[in-house]
N, C-alpha and C positions, 0 to 999 in steps of 0.2 A: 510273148509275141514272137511269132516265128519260129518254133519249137519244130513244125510241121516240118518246115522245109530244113532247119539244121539236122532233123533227125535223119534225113539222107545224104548229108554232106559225107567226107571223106573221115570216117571215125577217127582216123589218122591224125587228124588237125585237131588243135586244140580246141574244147568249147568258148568261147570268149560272150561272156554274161556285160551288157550292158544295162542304162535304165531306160533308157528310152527308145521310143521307135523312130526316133531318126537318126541315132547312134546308130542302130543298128540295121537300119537303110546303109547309112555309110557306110559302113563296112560289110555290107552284100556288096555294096557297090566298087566297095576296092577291089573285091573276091573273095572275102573271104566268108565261106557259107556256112561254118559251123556258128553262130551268132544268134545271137538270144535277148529281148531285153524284157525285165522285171515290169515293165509300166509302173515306175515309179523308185524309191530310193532305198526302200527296206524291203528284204526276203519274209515271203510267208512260209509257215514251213510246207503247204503243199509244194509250192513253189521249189524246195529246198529237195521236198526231195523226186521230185523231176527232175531238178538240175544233177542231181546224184545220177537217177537213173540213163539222162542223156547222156551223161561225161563218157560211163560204158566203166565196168572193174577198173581197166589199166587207162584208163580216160584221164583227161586234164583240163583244170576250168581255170579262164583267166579273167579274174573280173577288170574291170575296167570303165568306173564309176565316174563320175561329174567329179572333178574339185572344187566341188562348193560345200556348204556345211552340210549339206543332207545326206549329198553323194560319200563326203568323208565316212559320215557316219554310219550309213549302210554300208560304207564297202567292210568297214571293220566288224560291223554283226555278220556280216555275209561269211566274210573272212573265217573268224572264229567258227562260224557253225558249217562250214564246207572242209574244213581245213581237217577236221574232227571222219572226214567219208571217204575224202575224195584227194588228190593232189591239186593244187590252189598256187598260184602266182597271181602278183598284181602288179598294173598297168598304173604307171603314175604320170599323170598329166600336168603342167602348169599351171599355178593357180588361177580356180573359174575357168578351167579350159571345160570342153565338152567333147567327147567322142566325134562330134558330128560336126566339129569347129577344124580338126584336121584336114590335110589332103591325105589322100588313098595313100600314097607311099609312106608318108608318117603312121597312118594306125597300123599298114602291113608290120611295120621294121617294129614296131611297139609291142602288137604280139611276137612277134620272131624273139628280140630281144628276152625277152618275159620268159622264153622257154627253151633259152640257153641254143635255140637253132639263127642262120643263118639267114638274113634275110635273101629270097632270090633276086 
């Protein structure tokens, strides 16, 4: 979901892969356009490797999954099999927290964080 529109964003910015599409409303809606989500908790490998192809060579994906057991669980298959293409960070949230349970300013500083940059 939303692959359309991250694939115009600022290559510059990190990809940030969520699971869902309100996770990742949220965070179009913080601003942040490079944003992607899975529809759902587990990578397929078409899926796997789009997200490869989007990230771009010197590209950077940050997932940033549910903390719930599903979300844990996909982030770490996600993890393993991105980490093996691509440079990969992850976002860790509060237990049961969700992408889309944040304000804008928390997910921005969560990616920033995640990729050793500054938040502005």
């Amino acid at each position: 979901f939303n692959q359309h529109r991250a694939s115009k964003a600022d290559q510059n910015q990190p990809l940030v892969v969520v699971e869902g599409y309100f996770g990742c409303m949220r965070l179009w809606q913080a601003g942040h356009r490079r944003v992607v989500a899975l529809m759902g908790g587990m990578l397929s490998k078409p899926q796997e490797d789009g997200l490869v192809t989007l990230a771009g060579e010197h590209g950077h994906i940050v997932l940033m999954f549910d903390e719930d057991a599903a979300g844990k669980k996909g982030r770490v298959d996600a993890y393993r099999r991105l980490v093996e293409r691509v440079s990969v960070n992850i976002t860790w949230l509060d237990d049961c927290q969700q992408p889309d349970d944040l304000e804008p300013e928390s997910l921005l500083e969560l990616i920033h964080s995640s990729v050793g940059e500054v938040a502005a």
